[in-house]
C-alpha positions as CSV (number, residue, x, y, z in Angstrom):
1,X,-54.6,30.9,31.9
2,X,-50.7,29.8,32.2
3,X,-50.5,25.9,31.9
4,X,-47.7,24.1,32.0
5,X,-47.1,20.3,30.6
6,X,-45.3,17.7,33.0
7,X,-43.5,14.6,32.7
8,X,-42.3,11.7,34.8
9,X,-38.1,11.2,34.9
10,X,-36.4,9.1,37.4
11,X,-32.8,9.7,38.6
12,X,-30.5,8.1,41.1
13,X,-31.2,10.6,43.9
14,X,-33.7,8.2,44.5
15,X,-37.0,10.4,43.9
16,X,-39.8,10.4,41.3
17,X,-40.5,13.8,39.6
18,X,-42.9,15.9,37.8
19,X,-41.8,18.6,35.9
20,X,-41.8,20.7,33.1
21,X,-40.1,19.0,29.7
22,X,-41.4,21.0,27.4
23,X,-39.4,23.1,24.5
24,X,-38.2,26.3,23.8
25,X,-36.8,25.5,27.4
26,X,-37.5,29.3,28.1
27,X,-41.0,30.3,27.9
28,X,-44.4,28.8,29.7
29,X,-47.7,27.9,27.2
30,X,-49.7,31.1,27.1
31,X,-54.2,30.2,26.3
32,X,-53.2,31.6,22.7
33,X,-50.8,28.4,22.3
34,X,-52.5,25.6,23.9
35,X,-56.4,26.2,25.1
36,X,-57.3,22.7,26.7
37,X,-57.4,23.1,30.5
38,X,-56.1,20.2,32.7
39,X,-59.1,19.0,34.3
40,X,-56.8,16.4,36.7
41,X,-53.1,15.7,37.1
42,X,-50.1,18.7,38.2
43,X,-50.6,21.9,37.1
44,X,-49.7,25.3,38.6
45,X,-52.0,25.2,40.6
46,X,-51.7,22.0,42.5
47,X,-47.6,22.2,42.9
48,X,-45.2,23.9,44.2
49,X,-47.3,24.2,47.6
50,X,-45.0,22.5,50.0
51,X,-41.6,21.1,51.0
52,X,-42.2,18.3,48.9
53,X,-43.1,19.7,46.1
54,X,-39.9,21.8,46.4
55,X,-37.5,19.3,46.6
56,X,-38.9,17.2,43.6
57,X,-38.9,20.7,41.4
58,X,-35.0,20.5,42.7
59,X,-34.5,17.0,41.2
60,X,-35.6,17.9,38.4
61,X,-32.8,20.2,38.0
62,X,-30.4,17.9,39.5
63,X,-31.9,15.3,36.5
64,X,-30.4,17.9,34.1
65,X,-26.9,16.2,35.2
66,X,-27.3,12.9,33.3
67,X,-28.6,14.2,30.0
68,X,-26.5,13.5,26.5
69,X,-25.4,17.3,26.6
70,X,-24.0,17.7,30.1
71,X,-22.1,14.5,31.9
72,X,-23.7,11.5,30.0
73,X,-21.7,12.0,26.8
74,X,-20.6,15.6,25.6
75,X,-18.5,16.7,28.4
76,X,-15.8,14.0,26.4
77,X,-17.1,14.8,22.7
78,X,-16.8,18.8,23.4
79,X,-14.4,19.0,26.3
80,X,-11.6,16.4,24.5
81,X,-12.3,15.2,21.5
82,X,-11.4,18.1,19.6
83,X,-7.8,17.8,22.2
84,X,-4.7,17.1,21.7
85,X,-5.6,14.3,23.3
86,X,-7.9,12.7,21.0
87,X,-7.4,14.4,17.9
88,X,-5.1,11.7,15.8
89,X,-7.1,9.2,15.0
90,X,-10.8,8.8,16.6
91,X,-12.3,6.0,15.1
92,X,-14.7,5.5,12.2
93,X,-18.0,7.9,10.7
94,X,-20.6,5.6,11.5
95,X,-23.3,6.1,13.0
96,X,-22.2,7.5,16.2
97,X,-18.3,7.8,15.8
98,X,-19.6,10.8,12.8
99,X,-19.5,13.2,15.4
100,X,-17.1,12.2,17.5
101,X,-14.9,12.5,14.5
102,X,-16.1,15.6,13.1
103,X,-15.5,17.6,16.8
104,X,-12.2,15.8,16.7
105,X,-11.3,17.2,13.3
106,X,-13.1,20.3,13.6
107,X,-15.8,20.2,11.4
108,X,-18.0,21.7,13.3
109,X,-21.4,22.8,11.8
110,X,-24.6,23.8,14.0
111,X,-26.2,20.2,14.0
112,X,-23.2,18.4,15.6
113,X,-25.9,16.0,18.2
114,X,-23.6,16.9,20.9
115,X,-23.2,20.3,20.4
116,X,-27.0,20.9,19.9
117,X,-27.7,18.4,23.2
118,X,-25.3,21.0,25.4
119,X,-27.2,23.7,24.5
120,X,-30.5,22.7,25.0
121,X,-30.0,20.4,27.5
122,X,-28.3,23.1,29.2
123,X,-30.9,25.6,29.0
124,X,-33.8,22.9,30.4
125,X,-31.7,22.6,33.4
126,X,-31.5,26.9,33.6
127,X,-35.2,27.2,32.7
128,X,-35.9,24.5,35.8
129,X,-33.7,26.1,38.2
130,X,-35.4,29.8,37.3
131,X,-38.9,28.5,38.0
132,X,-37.8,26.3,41.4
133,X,-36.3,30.0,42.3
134,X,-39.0,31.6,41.5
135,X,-41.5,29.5,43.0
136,X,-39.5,29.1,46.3
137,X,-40.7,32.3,48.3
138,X,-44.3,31.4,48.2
139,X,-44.0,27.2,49.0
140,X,-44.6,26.9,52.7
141,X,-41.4,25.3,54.2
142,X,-39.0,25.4,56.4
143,X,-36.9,28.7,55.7
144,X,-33.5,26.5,56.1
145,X,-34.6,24.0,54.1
146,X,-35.9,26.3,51.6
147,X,-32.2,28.9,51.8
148,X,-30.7,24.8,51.1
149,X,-33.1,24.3,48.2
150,X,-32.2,27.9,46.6
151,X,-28.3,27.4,47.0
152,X,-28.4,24.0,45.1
153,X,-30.8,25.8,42.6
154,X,-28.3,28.6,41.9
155,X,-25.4,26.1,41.7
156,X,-26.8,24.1,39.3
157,X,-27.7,27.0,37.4
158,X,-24.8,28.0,37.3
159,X,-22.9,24.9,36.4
160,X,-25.2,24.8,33.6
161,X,-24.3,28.3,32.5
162,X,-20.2,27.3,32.8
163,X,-21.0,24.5,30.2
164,X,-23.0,26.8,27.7
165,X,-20.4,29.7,27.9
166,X,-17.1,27.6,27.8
167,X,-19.0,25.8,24.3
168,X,-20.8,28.4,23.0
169,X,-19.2,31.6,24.3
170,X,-21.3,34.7,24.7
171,X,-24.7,32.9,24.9
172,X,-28.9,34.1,25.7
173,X,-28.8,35.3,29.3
174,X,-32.1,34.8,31.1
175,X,-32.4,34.5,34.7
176,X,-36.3,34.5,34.8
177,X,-39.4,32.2,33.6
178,X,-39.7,34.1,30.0
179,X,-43.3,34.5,27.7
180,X,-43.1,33.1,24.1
181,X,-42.5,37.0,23.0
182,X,-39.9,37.9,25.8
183,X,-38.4,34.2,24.7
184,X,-38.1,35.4,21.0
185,X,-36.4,38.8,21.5
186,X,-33.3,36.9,23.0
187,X,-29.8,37.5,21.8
188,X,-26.5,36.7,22.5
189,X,-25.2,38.6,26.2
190,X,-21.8,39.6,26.8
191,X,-20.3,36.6,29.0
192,X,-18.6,38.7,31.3
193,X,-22.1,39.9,32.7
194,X,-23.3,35.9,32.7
195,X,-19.8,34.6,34.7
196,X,-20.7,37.6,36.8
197,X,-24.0,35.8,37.8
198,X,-22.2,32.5,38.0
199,X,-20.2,33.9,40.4
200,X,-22.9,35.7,42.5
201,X,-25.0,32.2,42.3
202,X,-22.1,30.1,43.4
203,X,-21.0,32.6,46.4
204,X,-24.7,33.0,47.8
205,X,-25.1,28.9,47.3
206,X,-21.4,28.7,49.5
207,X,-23.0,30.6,52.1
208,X,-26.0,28.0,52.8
209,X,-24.9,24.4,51.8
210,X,-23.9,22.0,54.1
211,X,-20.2,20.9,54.5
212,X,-20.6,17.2,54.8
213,X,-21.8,14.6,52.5
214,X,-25.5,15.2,51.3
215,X,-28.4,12.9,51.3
216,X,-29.3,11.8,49.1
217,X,-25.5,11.4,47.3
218,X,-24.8,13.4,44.7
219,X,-26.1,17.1,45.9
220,X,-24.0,19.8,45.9
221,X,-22.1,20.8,48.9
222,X,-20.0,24.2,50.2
223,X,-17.1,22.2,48.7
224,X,-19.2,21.9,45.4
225,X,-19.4,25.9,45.0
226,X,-16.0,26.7,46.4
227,X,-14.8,24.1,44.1
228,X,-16.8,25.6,41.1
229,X,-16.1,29.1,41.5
230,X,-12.5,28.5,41.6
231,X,-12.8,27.0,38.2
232,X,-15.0,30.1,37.0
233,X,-12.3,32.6,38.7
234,X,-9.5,31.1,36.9
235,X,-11.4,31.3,33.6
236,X,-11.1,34.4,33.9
237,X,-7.9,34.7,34.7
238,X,-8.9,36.3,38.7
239,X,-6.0,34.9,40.3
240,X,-6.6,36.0,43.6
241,X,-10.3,35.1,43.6
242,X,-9.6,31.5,42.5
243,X,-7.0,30.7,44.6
244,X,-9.6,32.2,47.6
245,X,-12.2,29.9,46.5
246,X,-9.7,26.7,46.2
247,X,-8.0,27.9,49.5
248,X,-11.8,27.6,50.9
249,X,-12.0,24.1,49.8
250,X,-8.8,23.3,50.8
251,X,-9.3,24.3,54.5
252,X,-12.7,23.1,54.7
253,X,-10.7,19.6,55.8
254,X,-13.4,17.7,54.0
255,X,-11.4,16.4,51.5
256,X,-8.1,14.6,50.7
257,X,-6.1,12.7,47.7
258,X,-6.9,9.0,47.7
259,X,-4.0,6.3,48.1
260,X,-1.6,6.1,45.1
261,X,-3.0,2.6,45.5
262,X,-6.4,3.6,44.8
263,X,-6.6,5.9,41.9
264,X,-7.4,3.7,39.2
265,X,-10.1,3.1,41.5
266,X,-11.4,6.7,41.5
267,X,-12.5,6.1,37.6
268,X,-13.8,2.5,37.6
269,X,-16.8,2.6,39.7
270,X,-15.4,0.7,43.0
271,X,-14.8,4.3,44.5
272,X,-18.0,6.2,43.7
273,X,-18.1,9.4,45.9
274,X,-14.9,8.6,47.6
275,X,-13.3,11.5,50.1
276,X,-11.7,12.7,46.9
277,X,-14.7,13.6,45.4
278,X,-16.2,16.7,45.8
279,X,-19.9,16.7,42.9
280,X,-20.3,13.6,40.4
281,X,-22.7,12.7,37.9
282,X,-24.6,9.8,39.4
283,X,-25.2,7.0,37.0
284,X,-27.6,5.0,37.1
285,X,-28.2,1.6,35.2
286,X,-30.7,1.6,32.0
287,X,-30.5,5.3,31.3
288,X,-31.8,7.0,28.1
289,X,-28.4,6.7,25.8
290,X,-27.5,7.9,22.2
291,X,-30.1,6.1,20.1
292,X,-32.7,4.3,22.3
293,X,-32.2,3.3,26.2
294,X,-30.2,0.1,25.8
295,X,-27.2,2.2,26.7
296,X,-25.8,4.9,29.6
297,X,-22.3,6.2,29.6
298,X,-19.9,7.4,27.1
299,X,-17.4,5.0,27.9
300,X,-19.2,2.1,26.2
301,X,-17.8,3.6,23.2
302,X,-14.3,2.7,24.0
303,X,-14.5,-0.7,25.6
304,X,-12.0,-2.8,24.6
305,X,-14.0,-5.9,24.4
306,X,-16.8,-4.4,22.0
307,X,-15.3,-4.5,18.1
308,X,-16.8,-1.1,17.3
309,X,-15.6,0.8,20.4
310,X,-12.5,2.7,18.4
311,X,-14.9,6.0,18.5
312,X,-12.6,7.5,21.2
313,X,-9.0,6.7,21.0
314,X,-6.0,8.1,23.0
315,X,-3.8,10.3,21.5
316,X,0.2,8.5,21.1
317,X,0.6,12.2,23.3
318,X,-1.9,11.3,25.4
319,X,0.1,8.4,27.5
320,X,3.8,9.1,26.4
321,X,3.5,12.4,28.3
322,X,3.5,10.5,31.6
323,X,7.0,10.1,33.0
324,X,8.6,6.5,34.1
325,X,6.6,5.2,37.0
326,X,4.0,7.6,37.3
327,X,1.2,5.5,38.3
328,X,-1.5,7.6,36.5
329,X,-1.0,6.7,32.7
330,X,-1.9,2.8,33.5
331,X,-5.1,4.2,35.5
332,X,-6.0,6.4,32.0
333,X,-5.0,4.8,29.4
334,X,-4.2,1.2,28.0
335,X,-1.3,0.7,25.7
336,X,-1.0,-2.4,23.6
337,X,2.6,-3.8,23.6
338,X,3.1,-1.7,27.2
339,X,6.2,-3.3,29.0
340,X,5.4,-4.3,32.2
341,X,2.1,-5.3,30.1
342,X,-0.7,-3.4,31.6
343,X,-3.6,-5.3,33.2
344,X,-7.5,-5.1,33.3
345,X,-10.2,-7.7,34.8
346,X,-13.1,-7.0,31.9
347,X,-14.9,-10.1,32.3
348,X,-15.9,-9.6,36.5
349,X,-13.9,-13.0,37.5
350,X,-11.7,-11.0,39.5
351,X,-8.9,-11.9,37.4
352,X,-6.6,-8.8,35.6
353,X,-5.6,-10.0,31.9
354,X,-3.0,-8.8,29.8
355,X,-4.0,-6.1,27.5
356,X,-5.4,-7.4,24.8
357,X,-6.7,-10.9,25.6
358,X,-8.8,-13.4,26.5
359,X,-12.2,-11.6,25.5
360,X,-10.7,-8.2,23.9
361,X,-10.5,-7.0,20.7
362,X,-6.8,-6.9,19.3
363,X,-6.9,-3.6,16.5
364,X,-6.7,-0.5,18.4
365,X,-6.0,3.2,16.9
366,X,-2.8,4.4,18.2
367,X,-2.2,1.1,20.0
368,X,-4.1,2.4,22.7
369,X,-8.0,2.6,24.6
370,X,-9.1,5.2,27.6
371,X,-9.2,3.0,30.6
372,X,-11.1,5.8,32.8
373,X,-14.6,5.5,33.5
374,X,-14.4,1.1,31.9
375,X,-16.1,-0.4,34.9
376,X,-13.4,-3.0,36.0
377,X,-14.6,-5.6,37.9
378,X,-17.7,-6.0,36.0
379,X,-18.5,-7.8,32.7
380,X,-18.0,-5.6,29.9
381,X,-19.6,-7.8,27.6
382,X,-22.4,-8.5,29.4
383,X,-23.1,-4.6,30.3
384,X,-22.5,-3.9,26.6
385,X,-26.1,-5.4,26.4
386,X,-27.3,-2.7,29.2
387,X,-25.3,0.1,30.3
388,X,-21.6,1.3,32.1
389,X,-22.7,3.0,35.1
390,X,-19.4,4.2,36.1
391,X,-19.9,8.3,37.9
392,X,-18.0,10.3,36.5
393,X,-15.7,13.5,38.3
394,X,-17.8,16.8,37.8
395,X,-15.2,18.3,40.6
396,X,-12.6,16.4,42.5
397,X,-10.3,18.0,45.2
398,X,-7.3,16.6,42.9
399,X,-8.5,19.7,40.2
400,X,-8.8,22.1,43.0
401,X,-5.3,21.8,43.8
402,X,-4.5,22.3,40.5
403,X,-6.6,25.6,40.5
404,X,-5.0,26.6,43.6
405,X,-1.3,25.7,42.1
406,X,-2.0,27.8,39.3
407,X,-3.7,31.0,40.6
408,X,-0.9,31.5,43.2
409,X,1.7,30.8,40.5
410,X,0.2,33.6,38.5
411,X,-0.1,35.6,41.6
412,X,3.9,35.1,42.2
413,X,3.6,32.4,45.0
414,X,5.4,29.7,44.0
415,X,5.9,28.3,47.1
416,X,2.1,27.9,47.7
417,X,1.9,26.5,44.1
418,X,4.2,23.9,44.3
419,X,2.6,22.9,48.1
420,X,-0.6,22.2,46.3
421,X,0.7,20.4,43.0
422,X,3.2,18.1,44.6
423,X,0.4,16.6,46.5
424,X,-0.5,15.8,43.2
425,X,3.3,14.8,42.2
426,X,3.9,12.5,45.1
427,X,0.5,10.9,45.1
428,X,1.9,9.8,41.2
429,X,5.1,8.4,42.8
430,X,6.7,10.9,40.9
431,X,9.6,13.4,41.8
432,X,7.7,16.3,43.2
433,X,8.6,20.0,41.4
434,X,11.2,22.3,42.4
435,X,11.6,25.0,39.7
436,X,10.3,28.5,41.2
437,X,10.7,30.5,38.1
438,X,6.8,31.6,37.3
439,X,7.4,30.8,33.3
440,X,8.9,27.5,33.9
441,X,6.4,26.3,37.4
442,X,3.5,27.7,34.6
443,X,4.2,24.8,32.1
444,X,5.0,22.3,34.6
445,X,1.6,23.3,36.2
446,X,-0.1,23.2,33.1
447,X,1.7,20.0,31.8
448,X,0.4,18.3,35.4
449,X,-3.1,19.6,34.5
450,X,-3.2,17.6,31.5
451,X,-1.8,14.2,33.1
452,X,-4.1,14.4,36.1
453,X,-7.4,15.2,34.6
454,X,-6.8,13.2,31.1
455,X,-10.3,12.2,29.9
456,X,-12.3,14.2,32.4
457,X,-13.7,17.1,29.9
458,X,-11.4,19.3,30.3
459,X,-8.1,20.1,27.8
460,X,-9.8,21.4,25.2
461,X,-11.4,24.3,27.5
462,X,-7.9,24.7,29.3
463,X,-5.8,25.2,26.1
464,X,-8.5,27.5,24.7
465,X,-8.4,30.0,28.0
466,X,-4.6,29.8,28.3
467,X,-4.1,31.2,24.8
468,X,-2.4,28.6,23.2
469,X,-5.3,26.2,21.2
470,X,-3.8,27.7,17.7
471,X,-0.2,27.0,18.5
472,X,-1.0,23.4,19.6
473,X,-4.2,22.5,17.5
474,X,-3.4,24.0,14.9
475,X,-2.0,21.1,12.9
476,X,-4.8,19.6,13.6
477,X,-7.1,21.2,11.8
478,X,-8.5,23.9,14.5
479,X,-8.7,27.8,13.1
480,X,-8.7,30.8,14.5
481,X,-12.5,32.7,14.3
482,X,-13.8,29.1,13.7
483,X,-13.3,26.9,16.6
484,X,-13.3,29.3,19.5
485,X,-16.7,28.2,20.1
486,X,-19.5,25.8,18.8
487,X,-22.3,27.4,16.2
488,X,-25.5,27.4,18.2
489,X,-28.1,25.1,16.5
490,X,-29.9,26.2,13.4
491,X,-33.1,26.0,14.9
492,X,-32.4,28.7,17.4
493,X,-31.7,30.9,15.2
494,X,-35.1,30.7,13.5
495,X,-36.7,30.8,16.6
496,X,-34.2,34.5,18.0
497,X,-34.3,36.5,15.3
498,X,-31.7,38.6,17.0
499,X,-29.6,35.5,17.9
500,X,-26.6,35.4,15.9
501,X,-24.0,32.8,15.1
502,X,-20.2,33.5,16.5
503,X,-18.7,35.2,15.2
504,X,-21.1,38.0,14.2
């Protein structure tokens, strides 16, 4: 007898769920483990019988999204803190800003809570999508609906792969619903062979999603997996492949930039799913957060109005990289003393106040606080007490351009390079790029990469796959054959014999 144990989660698709919670994420209860049978409730064999069955299973691997190790909180602690952008000063060791700190200053032992939530939050999301797969051919449904149902499937699956490989490097590869044994005799799989599935996942899921807007918000799209597999393409340095994929998204005439008027807009919560965005994490109010569910979204940690919120500070390189005028640094980042002062309404009067005043703290590391994902507008102090539902960018058209940019840059184009990143430039109110040399329009690509997507989980992951963390993390503490990628958690490795830490 094969049982599996079911909970109840709740997410902002706007469906309740039952589904499988239990850990190790990989294996089902075999009558050796657990022996009471389920007399009433979901089992195996109540679910999974029709469409709506189906498409809660796929919820509950959309759920995956909001959880502490994916987009809720890790994709800044993994993805920046240990960044050039972060790294200086990042506020105090308490309870919370500990591992913040220690990411940011590369300390990084197996137990970091962010390190060990990405990998097992991670693998819950693969194990779900595996089972939903698995299941799929046997649910009576529509066959569209159902070739829908397995595209979103396999690009979750494998976005949740991209976030274990790019943190943990070569990683257990499992495509299937394991036993306890099959579970145990797990070890690490060349990555090459799990981007390879990524890229087989995200092609077939291109070939079946819709092109418009889904609904419920917030599934993925043809957009979503073009957009995706660029990024995994340029990872590994396919040139032509990624710029393909971002080319696809590109003429797909789905999306656009928003107004330079807009863009701070894109990262406060009063442009959720805007034309410019092609997947986000959709936050909901009153979500589990790090200690109990009084909060939601990382950026409660660097409010400017809460006396503690120093955990995440800006780098003084973070916001004196931005040339004169370029709109984007008073969007990302506050800077005390800024002439023109910058602005921010933090109290939801409708009234922008100097920064600092009125209700805002005046001591800030590096003179400076993140201003993405603060939900302006609103009453920081007030949602202190609850939570900062703010989405946040898994994959905006502004990165695909600057996937594009690159890969034909690589590829020798430059003219196709500088088309897509002086959208970019000009959107700034900046000069737009000229040089065609492929050394110099590299850096200057690379150098827009960093301005645009400040804060969004990425510069830590981009300097690693260009090459170039030792050379500019390196005085900050970050070592070669140490900080490549994370230590898996301790408990894993009890569980794998055969799972080693990296490097062997």
């Amino acid at each position: 007898m094969t049982i599996k144990i079911l909970s109840i989660m709740k997410i902002k698709l706007n469906y309740k769920i039952f589904f499988i919670c239990t850990l190790p994420v990989f294996f089902t209860c075999t009558e050796d483990f657990v022996t009471k049978e389920f007399k009433n409730g979901v089992v195996d064999e109540n679910f999974f019988q029709n469409a709506v069955h189906a498409e809660q299973a796929l919820t509950a691997v959309y759920d995956i999204i909001s959880e502490k190790g994916l987009y809720r909180e890790a994709i800044n602690v993994l993805g920046d803190a240990p960044s050039d952008d972060i790294n200086e000063l990042t506020g105090d060791n308490g309870d919370y800003g500990t591992y913040f700190r220690a990411a940011s200053d590369f300390r990084w032992n197996p137990d970091n809570n962010f390190s060990v939530a990405r990998w097992y939050d991670a693998y819950k999301g693969i194990f779900r999508a595996n089972i939903l797969l698995e299941k799929l051919p046997d649910i009576d449904m529509d066959a569209t609906l159902a070739a829908r149902f397995e595209g979103e499937a396999k690009f979750l699956r494998a976005l949740y792969y991209f976030n274990l490989v790019v943190a943990f490097g070569d990683v257990p590869f499992v495509t299937t619903v394991l036993t306890r044994d099959e579970y145990a005799e797990l070890s690490r799989t060349d990555r090459s062979i799990i981007y390879a599935q990524m890229e087989q996942d995200l092609q077939d899921a291109a070939a079946v999603l819709p092109t418009a807007a889904s609904d419920p918000v917030g599934r993925a799209t043809k957009g979503a997996a073009n957009g995706l597999l660029s990024r995994i393409y340029l990872y590994q340095n396919k040139w032509q492949n990624a710029a393909s994929a971002a080319k696809a998204v590109i003429d797909q005439g789905t999306y656009e930039l928003v107004s330079s008027e807009n863009y701070v807009n894109l990262f406060n919560g009063q442009m959720e799913n805007s034309i410019e965005s092609i997947m986000e994490f959709q936050a909901v109010g009153l979500a589990p957060g790090f200690w109990s569910n009084s909060e939601n979204f990382f950026s409660i940690h660097w409010s400017p109005v809460i006396g503690w919120a120093n955990w995440f500070s800006p780098s003084v390189g973070s916001y004196q990289q931005f040339e004169e005028g370029d709109i984007r640094r008073k969007a990302s980042v506050l800077v005390v003393g800024a002439d023109p002062p910058d602005m921010i309404d933090t109290d939801g009067d409708g009234v922008q106040e100097v920064f600092p005043s009125g209700n805002m703290r005046t001591t800030y590391f590096n003179d400076a606080s993140c201003r993405k994902w603060l939900p302006e507008g609103k009453d920081m102090a007030q949602s202190a007490n609850a939570n900062f539902d703010v989405n946040f960018h898994i994959i905006r058209y502004a990165e695909v351009l600057l996937n594009h940019a690159e890969a034909e840059n690589e590829l020798g184009n430059s003219g196709s390079a500088l088309a897509s990143v002086n959208q970019l430039r000009t959107r700034a109110q900046v000069p737009e790029f000229t040089a065609t040399d492929q050394s110099e329009l590299r850096q200057l690509i690379r150098d827009e990469r960093r301005r645009e997507l400040l804060f969004e989980g990425h510069r830590y992951f981009d300097l690693h796959r260009w090459g170039i963390a030792a050379e500019v993390l390196g005085p900050l503490g970050y070592q070669v054959g140490r900080h490549e990628f994370w230590p898996v958690p301790t408990a894993e490795l009890d569980l794998m014999p055969n799972l080693t830490q990296y490097p062997p």
